[in-house]
C-alpha positions as CSV (number, residue, x, y, z in Angstrom):
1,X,-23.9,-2.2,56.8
2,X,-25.5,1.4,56.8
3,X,-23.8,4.5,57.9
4,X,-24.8,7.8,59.3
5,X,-23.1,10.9,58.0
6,X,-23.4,14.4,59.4
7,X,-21.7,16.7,56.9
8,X,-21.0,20.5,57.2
9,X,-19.2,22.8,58.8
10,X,-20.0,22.5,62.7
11,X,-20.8,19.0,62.3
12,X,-17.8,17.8,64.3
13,X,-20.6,18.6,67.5
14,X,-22.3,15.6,66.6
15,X,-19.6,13.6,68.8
16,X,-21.5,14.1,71.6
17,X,-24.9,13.0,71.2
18,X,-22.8,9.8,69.6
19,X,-20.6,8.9,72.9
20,X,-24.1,9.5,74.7
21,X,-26.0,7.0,72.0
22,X,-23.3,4.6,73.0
23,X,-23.4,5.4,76.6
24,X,-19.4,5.4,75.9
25,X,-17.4,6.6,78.8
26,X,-14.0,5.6,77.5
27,X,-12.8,6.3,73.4
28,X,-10.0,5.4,72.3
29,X,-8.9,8.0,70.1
30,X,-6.7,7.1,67.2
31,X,-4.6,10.4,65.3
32,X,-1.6,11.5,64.0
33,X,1.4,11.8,65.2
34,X,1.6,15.4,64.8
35,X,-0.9,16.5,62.7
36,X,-3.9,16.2,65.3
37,X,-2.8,19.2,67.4
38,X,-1.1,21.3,64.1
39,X,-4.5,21.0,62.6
40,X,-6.8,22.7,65.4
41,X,-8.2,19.4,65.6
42,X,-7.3,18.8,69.0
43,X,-8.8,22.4,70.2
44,X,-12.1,21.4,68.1
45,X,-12.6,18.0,69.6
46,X,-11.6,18.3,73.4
47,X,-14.7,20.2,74.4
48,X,-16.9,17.4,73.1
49,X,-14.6,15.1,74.9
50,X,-15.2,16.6,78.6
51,X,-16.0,13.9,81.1
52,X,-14.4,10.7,79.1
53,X,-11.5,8.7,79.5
54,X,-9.7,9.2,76.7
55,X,-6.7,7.0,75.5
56,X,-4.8,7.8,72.4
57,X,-2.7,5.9,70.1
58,X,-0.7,7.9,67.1
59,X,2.6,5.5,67.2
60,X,2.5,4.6,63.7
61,X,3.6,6.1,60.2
62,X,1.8,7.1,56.8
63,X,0.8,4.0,54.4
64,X,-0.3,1.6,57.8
65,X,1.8,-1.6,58.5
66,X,0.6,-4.5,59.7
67,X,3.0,-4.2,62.6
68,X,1.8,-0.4,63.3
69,X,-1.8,-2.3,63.5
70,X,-1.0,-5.2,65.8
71,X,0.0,-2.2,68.6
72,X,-3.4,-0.5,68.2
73,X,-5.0,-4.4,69.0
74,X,-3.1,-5.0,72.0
75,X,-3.9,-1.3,73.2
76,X,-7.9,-2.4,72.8
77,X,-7.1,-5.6,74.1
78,X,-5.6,-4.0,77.2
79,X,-8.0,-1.0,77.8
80,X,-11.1,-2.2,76.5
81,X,-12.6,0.9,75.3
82,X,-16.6,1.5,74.7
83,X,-15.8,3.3,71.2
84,X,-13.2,4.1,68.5
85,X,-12.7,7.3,67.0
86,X,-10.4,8.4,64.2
87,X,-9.5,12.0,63.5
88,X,-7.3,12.6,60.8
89,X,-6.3,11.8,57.2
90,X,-6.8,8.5,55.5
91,X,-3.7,7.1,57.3
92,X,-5.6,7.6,60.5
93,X,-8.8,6.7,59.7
94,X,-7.4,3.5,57.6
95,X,-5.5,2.8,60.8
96,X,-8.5,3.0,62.9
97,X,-10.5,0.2,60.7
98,X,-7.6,-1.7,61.0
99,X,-7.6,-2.4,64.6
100,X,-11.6,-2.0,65.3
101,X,-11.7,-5.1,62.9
102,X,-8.8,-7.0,63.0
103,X,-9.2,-6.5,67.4
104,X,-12.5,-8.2,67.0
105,X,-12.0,-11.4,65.5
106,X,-11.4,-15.2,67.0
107,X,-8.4,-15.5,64.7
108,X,-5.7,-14.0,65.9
109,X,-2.8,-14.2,63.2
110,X,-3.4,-10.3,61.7
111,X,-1.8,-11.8,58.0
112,X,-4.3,-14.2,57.6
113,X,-6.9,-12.2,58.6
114,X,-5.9,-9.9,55.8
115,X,-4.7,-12.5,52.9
116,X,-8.1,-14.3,53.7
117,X,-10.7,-11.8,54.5
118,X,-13.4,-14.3,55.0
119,X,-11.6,-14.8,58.4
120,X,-13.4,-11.7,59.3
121,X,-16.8,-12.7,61.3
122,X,-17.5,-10.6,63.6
123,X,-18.1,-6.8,63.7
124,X,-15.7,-4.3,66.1
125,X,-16.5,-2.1,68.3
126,X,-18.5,1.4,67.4
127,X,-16.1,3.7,64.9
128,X,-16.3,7.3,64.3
129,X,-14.2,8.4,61.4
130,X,-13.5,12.1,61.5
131,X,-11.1,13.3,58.5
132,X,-9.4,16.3,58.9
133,X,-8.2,16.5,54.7
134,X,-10.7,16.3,51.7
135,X,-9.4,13.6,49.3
136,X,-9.3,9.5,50.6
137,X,-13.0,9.5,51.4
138,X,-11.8,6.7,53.5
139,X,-14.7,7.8,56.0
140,X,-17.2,6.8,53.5
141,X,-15.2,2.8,52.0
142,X,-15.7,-0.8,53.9
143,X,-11.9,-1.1,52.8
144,X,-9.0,-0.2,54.5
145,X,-5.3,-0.2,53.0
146,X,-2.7,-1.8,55.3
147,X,1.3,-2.3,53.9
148,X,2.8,-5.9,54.9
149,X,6.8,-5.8,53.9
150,X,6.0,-2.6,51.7
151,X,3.6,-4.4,49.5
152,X,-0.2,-3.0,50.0
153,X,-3.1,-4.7,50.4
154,X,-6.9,-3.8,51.0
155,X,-8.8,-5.8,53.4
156,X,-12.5,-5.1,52.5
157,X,-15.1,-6.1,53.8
158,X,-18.8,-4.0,55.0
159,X,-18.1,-4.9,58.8
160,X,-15.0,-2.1,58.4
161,X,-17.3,0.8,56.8
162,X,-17.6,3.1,59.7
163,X,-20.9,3.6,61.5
164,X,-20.1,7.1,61.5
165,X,-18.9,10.1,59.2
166,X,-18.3,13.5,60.6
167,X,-17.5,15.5,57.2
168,X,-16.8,19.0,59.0
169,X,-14.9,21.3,56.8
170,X,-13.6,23.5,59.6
171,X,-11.4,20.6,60.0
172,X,-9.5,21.2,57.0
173,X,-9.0,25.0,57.3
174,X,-5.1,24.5,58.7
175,X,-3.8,22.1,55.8
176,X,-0.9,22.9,53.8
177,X,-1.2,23.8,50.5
178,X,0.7,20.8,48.7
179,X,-1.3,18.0,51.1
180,X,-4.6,20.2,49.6
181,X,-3.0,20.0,46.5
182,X,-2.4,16.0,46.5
183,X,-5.9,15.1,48.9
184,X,-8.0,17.1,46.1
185,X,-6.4,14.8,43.4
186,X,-6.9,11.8,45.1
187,X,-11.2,13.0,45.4
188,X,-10.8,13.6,41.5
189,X,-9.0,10.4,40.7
190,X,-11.4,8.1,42.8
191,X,-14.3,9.9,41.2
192,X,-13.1,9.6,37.4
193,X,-11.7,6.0,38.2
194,X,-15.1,4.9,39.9
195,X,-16.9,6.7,36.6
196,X,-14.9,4.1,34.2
197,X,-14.6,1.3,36.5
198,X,-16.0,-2.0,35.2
199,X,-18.1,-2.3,38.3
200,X,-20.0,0.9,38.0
201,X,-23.5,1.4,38.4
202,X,-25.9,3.9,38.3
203,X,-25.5,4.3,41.4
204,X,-22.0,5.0,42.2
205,X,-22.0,7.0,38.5
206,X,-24.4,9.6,40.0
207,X,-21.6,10.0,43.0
208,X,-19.2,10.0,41.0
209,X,-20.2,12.9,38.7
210,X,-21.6,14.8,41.5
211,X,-18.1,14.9,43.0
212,X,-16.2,15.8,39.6
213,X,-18.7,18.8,38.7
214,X,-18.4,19.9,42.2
215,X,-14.4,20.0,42.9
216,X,-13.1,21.1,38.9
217,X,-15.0,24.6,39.9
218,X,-13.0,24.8,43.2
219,X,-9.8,23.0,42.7
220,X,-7.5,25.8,42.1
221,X,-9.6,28.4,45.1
222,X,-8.6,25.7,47.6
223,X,-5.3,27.0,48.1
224,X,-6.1,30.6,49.3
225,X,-8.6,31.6,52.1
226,X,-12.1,30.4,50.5
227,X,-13.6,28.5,52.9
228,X,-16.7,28.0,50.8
229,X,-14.4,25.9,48.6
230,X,-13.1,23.8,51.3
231,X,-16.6,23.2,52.2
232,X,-17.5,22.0,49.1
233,X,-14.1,19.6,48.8
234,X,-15.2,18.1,51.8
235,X,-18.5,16.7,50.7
236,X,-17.0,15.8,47.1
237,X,-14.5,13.8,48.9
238,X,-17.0,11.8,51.1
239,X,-19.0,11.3,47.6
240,X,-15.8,10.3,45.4
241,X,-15.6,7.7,48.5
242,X,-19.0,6.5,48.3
243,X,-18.6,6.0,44.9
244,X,-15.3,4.0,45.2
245,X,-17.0,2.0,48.3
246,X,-19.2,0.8,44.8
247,X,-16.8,0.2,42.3
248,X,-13.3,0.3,44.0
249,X,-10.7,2.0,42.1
250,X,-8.4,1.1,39.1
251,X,-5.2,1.1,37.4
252,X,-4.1,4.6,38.0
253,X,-4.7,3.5,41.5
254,X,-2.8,0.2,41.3
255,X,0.2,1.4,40.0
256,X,0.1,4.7,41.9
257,X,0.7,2.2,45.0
258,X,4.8,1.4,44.7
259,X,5.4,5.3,43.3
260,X,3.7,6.6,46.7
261,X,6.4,3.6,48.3
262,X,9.4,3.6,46.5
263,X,9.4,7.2,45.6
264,X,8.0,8.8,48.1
265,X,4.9,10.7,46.2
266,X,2.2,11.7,48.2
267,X,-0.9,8.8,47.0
268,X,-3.0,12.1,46.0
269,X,-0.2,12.8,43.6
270,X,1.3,9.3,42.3
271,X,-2.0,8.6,40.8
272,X,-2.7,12.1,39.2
273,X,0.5,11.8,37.3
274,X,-1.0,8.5,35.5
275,X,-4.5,9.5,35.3
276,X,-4.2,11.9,32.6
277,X,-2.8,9.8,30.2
278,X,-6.0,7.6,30.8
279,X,-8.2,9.4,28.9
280,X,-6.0,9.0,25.6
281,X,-5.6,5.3,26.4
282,X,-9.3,4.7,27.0
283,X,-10.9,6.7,24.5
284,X,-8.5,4.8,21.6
285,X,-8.3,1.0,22.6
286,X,-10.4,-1.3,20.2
287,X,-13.1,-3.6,20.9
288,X,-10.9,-6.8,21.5
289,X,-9.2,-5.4,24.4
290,X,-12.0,-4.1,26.7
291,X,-12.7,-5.7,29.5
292,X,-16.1,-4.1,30.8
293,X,-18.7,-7.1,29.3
294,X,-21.3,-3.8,28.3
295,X,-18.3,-3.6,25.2
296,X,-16.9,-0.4,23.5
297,X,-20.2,1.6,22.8
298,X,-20.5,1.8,27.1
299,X,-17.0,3.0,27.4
300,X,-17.3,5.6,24.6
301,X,-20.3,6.8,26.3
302,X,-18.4,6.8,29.4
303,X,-15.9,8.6,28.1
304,X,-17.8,11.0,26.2
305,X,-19.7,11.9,29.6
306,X,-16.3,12.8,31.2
307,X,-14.6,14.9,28.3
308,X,-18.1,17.0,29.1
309,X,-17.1,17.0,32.3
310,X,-14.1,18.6,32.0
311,X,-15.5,21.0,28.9
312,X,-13.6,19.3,26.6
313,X,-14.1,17.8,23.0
314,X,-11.8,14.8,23.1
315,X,-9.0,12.7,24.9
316,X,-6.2,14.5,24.4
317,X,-7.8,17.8,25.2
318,X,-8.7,16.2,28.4
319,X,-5.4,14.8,29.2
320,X,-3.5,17.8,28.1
321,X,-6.1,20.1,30.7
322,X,-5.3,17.6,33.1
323,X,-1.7,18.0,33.2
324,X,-2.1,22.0,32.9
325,X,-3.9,21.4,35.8
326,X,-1.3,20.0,38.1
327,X,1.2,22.3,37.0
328,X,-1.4,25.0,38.1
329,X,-1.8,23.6,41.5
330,X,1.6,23.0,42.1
331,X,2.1,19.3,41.5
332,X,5.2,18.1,39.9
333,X,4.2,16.1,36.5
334,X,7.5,14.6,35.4
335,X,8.2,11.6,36.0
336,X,12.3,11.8,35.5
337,X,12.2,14.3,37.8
338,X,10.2,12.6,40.4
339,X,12.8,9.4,40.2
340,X,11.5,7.3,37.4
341,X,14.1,7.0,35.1
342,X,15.5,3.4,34.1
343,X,13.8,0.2,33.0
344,X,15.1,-0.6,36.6
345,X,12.4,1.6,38.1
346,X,9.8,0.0,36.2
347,X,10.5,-3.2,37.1
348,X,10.0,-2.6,40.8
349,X,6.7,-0.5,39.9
350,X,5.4,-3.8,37.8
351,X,6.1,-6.2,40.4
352,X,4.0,-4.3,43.3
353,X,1.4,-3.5,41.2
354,X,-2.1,-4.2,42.8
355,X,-3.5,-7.4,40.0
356,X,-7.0,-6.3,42.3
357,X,-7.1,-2.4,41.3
358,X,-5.6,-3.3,38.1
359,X,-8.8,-5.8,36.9
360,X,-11.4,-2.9,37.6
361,X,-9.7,-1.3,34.9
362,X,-12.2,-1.4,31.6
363,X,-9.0,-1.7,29.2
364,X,-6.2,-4.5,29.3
365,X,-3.0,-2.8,30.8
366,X,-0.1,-4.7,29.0
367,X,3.3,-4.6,29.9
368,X,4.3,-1.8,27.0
369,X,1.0,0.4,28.2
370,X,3.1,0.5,31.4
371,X,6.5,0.9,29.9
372,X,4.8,3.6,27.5
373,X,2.9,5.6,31.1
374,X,6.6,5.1,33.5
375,X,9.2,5.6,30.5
376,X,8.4,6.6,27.0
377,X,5.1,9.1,27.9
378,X,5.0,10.3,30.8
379,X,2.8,13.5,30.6
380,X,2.7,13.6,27.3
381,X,-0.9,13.0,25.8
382,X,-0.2,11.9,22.1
C-alpha cells in the first residue's frame, strides 16, 4: 500500500483538500484523552474541520487494549463515518489503526483477528494519522501495537499503514520536556535497531542513517525554544518509522515492552536504557552466534558504520556516550532505581518478552545476556 506524506511545519492544512478528496462530510476523530486540547492541537485542527460532523472517541488509556479497541468498532459500527483521523501520539494513532482495520473485517472475534492476522481481508476506511510527538513514527508502520491481558502484540499487516501522514512540527511545540525526552529516544532507538536488524536493506539502511545523523545534532536543543530542532525531529521520526515499517524492530524493543508495563517507563525510555549496552554486546559476539545469514563481517560493518555515527572509535565508547547522553537529557539510567531489582523482576520481564522483536535481533539473546542487561550491567558498558 502507498502512502502520501505532507511534512513541514503548516502542513497540518492539508486536511482539507483530504476530507474534500474523500468528499467526507463526517470524521471520526480519534485523540487523547487530554492531550488533544493541552497540545494546541485542538485550536490547529478545528478551522480545517468547519462544516463536518465530527465525532470523537478518546475513552481509552496509553499502551491500547483490545477492549479499548472493541469501543472505537462499535462507535464506527454505529455512526458510520466517511473517514478516520488520528491526532496524537503513537497511542492515538496506534488506536486509530486498530479500529479502521479490525471495524472492517467479516470476522468479528477482535483476538483472532489479531493472533491470526491473515484474518485480515479487507481494507478500512480512509485514515489520516496526525502525530502531535516526534518519536513512534507510527504514522509512517503497517503495524500497530495492541495489549491483550497486558501482554503486547503487533498486528501487521500493509492494509493498516495509513493513507495519510501529516508530519507538522507546530504540532509538537507544547510537549513536555520528559515526553520529548522519551519520544526522541524512541526515533533513535527505531533507527539504530532498524540499522542492525536482520531484515535490513538498503533501503530502510538509507532511512535509518538519515534519521540518526539528523536527531544526534539536535537531541539535547529539543528541550528549550528551538523550533528548527523540533522541525527537524519530526521528519527523523517519520523516517526512523519508515525504516522500522522495513525491518521492524529488535531486542531492545522486545524486552523494552513489560518494563514500559510493569514498571511504568515511558516506551521512549524502557528501550534507551537497553540499547546502549547493545553496542558492546554486538560489536563482541563470535561468529557461531549471529543470526543475520550475511555472517560476522556484515555486522562489523554495520557496526562500524554506527560507532561513526555517533563519532566514536569503538563499542564501549559508544555505549558509554549513550548513557552520558540520557543523563544529559534527563532520563533516569538505573535500573535499581527504576524497580528492577530481584531475579523476581526478571522473571516477569523474560516471560512477556516479544519472541517476534526478539528474532530480528542479529545476535542470539540467551537467558544470561538478559540476566547480565536487567541485573548484573545495567548501564555499565564493560
Amino acid at each position: 500500500m502507498s502512502q502520501q506524506a505532507f511534512i513541514g511545519p503548516g502542513s497540518l492544512e492539508h486536511v482539507k483538500e483530504i476530507l474534500g478528496s474523500h468528499q467526507a462530510k463526517k470524521i471520526l476523530l480519534v485523540t487523547g484523552k487530554k492531550s488533544y486540547i493541552e497540545s494546541g492541537a485542538k485550536d490547529a485542527l478545528d478551522p480545517y474541520l468547519e462544516g463536518s460532523e465530527v465525532i470523537r472517541f478518546s475513552d481509552f488509556t496509553p499502551n491500547p487494549k483490545l477492549e479499548d479497541a472493541q469501543a472505537g468498532i462499535s462507535l464506527i459500527d454505529e455512526v458510520q463515518p466517511d473517514i478516520v483521523i488520528a491526532i496524537g501520539g503513537g497511542s492515538v494513532i496506534d488506536m486509530g489503526k486498530l479500529i479502521v482495520i479490525l471495524s472492517a473485517q467479516v470476522e468479528k472475534n477482535t483476538e483472532e483477528i489479531v493472533l491470526n492476522q491473515d484474518l485480515v481481508r479487507t481494507k478500512g476506511l480512509p485514515f489520516v494519522a496526525v502525530p502531535t510527538t516526534a518519536g513512534t513514527g507510527s504514522e509512517a508502520t503497517h503495524f500497530a501495537v495492541v495489549y491483550i491481558e497486558n501482554v503486547k502484540y503487533s498486528l501487521a499487516h500493509d492494509f493498516i499503514l495509513p493513507d495519510y501522514a501529516i508530519v507538522d512540527a507546530l504540532l509538537t511545540h507544547k510537549v513536555p520536556s520528559p515526553i520529548i525526552a522519551s519520544c526522541s529516544m524512541d526515533a533513535l532507538t527505531q533507527a539504530i535497531e532498524s540499522y542492525w536488524s536482520v531484515g535490513s536493506t538498503e533501503e530502510s539502511k538509507a532511512y535509518a542513517s538519515r534519521a540518526i545523523r539528523m536527531v544526534l545534532p539536535v537531541l539535547k536543543s529539543l528541550h528549550g525554544g528551538d523550533r528548527r530542532a523540533k522541525e527537524i525531529m519530526a521528519e527523523a521520526a517519520y523516517l526512523a518509522g519508515k525504516a522500522i515499517n522495513i525491518t521492524k524492530t529488535t531486542a531492545a524493543h522486545a524486552i523494552s515492552y513489560p518494563i514500559t508495563t510493569y514498571f511504568d517507563v515511558p516506551h521512549g525510555h524502557a528501550v534507551a536504557l537497553l540499547l546502549g549496552k547493545f553496542f558492546v554486546i554486538h560489536a563482541e559476539t563470535g561468529e557461531e552466534d549471529i543470526t543475520d545469514k550475511r555472517g560476522k563481517a556484515h555486522l562489523s560493518e554495520v557496526m562500524s558504520d554506527l560507532f561513526s555515527m555517533f563519532g566514536c572509535d569503538n563499542a564501549q565508547d559508544c555505549c558509554k556516550q549513550w548513557y552520558k547522553t540520557m543523563d544529559e537529557i534527563g532520563l533516569q539510567t538505573d535500573l535499581q532505581i527504576i524497580g528492577i531489582k530481584t531475579d523476581t523482576d526478571v522473571q516477569l520481564i523474560e516471560s512477556k518478552i516479544s519472541l517476534e522483536r526478539l528474532n530480528n535481533n542479529p545476535v542470539k539473546v540467551s537467558p544470561k545476556m538478559l540476566h547480565d542487561l536487567l541485573l548484573v550491567s545495567w548501564n555499565s558498558c564493560s
